[in-house]
N, C-alpha and C positions, 0 to 999 in steps of 0.2 A: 376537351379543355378550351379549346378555341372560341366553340358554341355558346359554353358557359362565360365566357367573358363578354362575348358579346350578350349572352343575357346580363348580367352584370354592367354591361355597358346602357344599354336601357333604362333600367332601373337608376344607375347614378343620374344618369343626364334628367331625368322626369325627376327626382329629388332637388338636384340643383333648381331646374326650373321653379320646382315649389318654393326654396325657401328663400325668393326672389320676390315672389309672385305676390301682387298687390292688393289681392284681396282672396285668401286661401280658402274661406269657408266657402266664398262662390264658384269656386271652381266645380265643373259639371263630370261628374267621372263617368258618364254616360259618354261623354263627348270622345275623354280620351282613350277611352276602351274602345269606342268604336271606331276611333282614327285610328289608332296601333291595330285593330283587326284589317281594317282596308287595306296599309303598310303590306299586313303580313299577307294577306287577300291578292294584293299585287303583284307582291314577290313570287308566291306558288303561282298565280297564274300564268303569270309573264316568265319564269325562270324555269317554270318544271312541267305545265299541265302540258300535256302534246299538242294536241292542237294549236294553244293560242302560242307555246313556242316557237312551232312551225309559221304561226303567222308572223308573229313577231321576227324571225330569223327570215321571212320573206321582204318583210320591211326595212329589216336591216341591211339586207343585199342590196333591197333599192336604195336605199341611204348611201349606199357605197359604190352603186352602178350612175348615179346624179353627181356622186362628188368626181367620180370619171370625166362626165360629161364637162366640169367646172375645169378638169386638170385638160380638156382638147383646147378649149378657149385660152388655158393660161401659155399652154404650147405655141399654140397660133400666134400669140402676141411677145411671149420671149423663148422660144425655141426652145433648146437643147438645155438651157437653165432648167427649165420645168421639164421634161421629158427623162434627162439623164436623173437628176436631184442626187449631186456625187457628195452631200453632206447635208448632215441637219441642219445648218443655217440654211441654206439653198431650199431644202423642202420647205420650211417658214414660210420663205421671203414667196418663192415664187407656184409652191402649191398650195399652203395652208389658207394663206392672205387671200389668194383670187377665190379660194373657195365658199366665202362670206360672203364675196361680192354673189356668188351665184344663188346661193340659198335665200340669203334675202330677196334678191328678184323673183325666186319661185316665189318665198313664203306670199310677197304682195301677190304676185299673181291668183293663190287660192284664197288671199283674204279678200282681190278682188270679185271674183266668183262666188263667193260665199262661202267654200268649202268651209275654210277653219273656222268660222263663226259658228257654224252647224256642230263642228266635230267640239267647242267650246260649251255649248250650251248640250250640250246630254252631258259632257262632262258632269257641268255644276247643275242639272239637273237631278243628276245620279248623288253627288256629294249631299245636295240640301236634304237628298230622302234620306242617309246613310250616317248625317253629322248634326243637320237638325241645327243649320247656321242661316244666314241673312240672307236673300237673294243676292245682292251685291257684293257678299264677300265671296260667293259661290263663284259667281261670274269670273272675279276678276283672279279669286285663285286657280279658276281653273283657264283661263287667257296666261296666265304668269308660266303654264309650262309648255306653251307655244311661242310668246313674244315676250321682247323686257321686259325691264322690270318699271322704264317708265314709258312703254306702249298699252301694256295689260290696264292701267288706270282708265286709258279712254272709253274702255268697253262701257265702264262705269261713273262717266263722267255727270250724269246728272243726278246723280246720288252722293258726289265726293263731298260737298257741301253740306248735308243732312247726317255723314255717317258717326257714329258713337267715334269714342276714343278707342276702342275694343275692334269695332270696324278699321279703322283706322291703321291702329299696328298689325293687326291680320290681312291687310293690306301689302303695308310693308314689309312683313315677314314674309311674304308669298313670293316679294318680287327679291329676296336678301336669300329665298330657301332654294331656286329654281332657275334656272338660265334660258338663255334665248333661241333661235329656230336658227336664229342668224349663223349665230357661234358654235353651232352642232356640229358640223362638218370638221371644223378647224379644230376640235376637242377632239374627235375622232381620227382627225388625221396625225394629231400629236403621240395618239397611243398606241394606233394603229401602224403606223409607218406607212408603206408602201404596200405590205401584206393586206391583201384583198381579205381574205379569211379573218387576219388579224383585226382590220376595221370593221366586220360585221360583228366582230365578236364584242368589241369594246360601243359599237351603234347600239346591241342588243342592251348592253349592262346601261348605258348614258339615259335610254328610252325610259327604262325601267326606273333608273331614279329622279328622271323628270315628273315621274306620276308617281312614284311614291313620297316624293319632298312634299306634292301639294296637301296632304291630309297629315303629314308630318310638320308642315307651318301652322294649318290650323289647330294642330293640341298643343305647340309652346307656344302661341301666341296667344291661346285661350287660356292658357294655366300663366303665362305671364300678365297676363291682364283680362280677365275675366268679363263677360256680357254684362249689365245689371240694368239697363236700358232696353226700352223697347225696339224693335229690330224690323225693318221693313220684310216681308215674307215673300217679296216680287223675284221674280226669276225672268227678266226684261233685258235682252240683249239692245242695248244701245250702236250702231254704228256712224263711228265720224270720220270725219276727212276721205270721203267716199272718190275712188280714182275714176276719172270718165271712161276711161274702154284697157282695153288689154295693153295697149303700147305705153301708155299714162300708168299705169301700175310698172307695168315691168319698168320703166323709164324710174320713177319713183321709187322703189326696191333696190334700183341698181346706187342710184344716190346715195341711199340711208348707206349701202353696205361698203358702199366706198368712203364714206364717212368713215365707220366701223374699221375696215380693214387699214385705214391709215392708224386708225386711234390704236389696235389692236398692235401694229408693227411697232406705232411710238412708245407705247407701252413697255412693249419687250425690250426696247432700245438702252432706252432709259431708267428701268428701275434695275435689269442686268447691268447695267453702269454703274449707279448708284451702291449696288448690294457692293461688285468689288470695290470701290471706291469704300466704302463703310469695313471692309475686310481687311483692305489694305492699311486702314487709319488702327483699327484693333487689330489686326494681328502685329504687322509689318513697326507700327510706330510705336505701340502702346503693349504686346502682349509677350511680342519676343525680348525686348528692351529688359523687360521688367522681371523676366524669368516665369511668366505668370504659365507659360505653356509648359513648359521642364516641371512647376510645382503640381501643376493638374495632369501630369501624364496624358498631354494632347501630342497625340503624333500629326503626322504631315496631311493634310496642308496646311492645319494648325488652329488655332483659334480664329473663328469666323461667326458674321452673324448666323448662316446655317448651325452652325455646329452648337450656339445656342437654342435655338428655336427648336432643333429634334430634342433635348432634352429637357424642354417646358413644356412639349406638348408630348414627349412621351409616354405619360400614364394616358391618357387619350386616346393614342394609337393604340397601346394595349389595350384599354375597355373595347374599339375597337372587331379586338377579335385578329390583329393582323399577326403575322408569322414574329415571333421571338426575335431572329434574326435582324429585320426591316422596322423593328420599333421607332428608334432613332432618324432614321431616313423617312419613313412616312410621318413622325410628328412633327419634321422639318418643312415637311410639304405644308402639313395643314397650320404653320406658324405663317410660313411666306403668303397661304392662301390668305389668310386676316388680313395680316397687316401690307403686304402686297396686293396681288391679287390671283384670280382665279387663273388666267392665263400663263404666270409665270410657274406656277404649281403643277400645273397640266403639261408645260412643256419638261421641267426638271423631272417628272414621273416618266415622261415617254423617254427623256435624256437616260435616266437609272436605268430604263426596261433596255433601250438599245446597247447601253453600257454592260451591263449585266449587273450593277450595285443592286439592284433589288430583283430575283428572277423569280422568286413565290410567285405562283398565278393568283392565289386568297390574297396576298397583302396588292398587289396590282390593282385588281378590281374593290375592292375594299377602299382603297385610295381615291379611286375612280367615282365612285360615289359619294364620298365625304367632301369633294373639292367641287361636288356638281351644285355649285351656287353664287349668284354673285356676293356673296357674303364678304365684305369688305369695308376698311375703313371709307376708302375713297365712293363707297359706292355710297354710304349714309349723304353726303352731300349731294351727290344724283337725284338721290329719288324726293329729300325735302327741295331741292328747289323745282324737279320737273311736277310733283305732286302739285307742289303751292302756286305753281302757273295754273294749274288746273282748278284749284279750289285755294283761293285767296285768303278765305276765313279760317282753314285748316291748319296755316302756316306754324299759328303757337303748339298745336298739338302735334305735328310734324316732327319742327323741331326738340320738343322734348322727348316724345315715345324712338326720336332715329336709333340712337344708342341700342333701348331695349327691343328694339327691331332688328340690330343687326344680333344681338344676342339669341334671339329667337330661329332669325334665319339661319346662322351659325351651330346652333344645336337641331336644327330642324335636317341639315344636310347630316350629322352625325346620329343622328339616328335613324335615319335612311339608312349609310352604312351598316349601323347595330343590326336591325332589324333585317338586312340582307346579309349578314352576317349568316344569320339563323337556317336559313335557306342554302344557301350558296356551296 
């Protein structure tokens, strides 16, 4: 039953996308067949073939013997805060936060060496034989599941100028479908806890839907706005802002992710403020007053923005595929993901899993991969204006395709989910 929802979940999302979609005859079903085959291509390999599990489950050890190394640093420098971690704010503050700071120093460090530029390009080398798209959309969606969402564009910065509109929101859907190298750890330390096991396990599933978002941005972005223009066929790694030596990268890495890591904590600060402040004014002033919770049969804690948002995004969770039970609570998640963002989702999931409100292992991981995107309001304003720094004459098309970008990247991480549904 479960499987079939999730096939059923596939099907509606690719229907919705069509009857969006602004030029439907052009739509390539070559394209989307063979993006949902790669999806499913993925999934088996990465989730069940032995071998590449085992590699994958190797990587994911090291993913979680690195965020180690990030938790001696955060010891060294506030002690017993970070070593004991006697509560989930405490893990946050003083293990999740510094461990951005560290990954990003790595990530620069390999982008300084070339590593990830290497491991970038067979990427979208591999996509352009398999999807039959741009060099430049290649490129840069396969940079979107390594770096942001407004680092990925530089790969492609001499191109940002010349690209279709089609170019363009497949662009942006790449960088709305997929998260950053930065933010891996802290997404994994959020699910994982402290359990060593537990963070290999949830580093394996984040991996997985990092590569399979990218071929899943490019079929709603193609069915949302279809090629009709001719397309450059280069597959031409560009690199800019090149670091002078090891210490100048790591130096630079550490910057960006200390950025990151404040942005990240104000984040949480702030819109957890906000949400209860919004709770408080609907339920406290406006839902108890008026009897609206006695008439809806809401019991305690009572009417709240959560307590909306799992039930809008309900039928969702079920297409989905998640457990019967968890409907409610994970379309909660994925409303706060929208209209909040990815972070505050990731944390109220690892909150449920520690808690016990949601202990299905299918609706956990199923979660885990629908939230695995910056797909956000706040994030549409990111990427048109870091975009438009980069290609100045893009700006009008920017602005108008954000919207159907963020719509793209939003169903592009949900049928991630679908599609690992199938598998899983």
């Amino acid at each position: 039953m479960e499987i079939f929802r999730s096939l059923t979940g596939i099907f509606c999302l690719l229907f919705l996308l069509w009857l969006v979609s602004t030029d439907r005859k052009a739509i390539s079903i070559r394209l989307v067949f063979s993006g949902l085959a790669l999806q499913f291509i993925f999934a088996l390999l990465l989730l069940k073939a032995p071998i590449v599990t085992d590699f994958i489950q190797a990587v994911s050890q090291g993913v979680v013997k690195l965020t180690e190394f990030s938790y001696n640093g955060a010891t060294f420098v506030f002690g017993d805060l970070a070593s004991d971690a006697p509560s989930y704010g405490t893990v946050v503050a003083f293990r999740v936060l510094p461990s951005i700071l560290f990954f990003s120093a790595l990530s620069a460090l390999l982008y300084h060496w070339g590593i990830l530029q290497r491991i970038v390009y067979l990427l979208a080398w591999f996509m352009k034989r398999t999807m039959k798209i741009s060099g430049p959309e290649c490129l840069a969606m396969s940079a979107n599941v390594f770096v942001g969402q407004t680092e990925a564009p530089l790969l492609v910065r001499p191109y940002l100028d010349k690209m279709s509109k089609s170019e363009v929101l497949c662009l942006m859907t790449g960088g709305f479908a997929t998260i950053a190298g930065g933010v891996f750890a802290a997404y994994v330390a959020f699910l994982g806890g402290t359990d060593p096991e537990s963070q290999a396990l949830f580093a394996k599933h984040l991996l997985t839907a990092s590569l399979m978002s990218a071929p899943a941005a490019i079929v709603c972005s193609k069915i949302l706005l279809p090629e009709t223009e001719i397309i450059d066929d280069d597959v031409v790694l560009h690199q800019d802002g090149e670091t002078v030596n090891v210490f100048d990268a790591l130096t630079a890495g550490t910057s960006q992710g200390l950025l990151l890591a404040f942005n990240v904590g104000a984040i949480l600060i702030v819109f957890t403020g906000l949400v209860a402040l919004a709770n408080f004014i609907l339920g406290d002033l406006i839902a108890t007053p008026l009897g609206i919770e006695e008439f809806l049969g809401i019991s305690e804690p009572g009417l709240s923005i959560e307590y909306i948002f799992g039930w809008i995004f309900s039928p969702i969770a079920w297409l989905l595929g998640v457990h019967q039970d968890d409907i409610r609570l994970i379309g909660q998640l994925l409303g706060e993901k929208l209209v909040l963002n990815e972070f505050v989702a990731y944390a109220h999931l690892g909150d449920f899993k520690e808690t016990g409100l949601v202990t299905n292992e299918r609706s956990i991981v199923l979660a885990s991969y629908a939230l695995c995107g910056f797909a956000n309001f706040a994030s549409v304003g990111i990427q048109v204006a870091g975009i438009a720094i980069l290609a100045p004459k893009q700006r009008p098309n920017l602005t108008k395709l954000g919207w159907r970008a963020l719509l793209g990247g939003t169903f592009a991480c949900l049928l991630t989910a679908s599609v690992a549904g199938l598998v899983i």
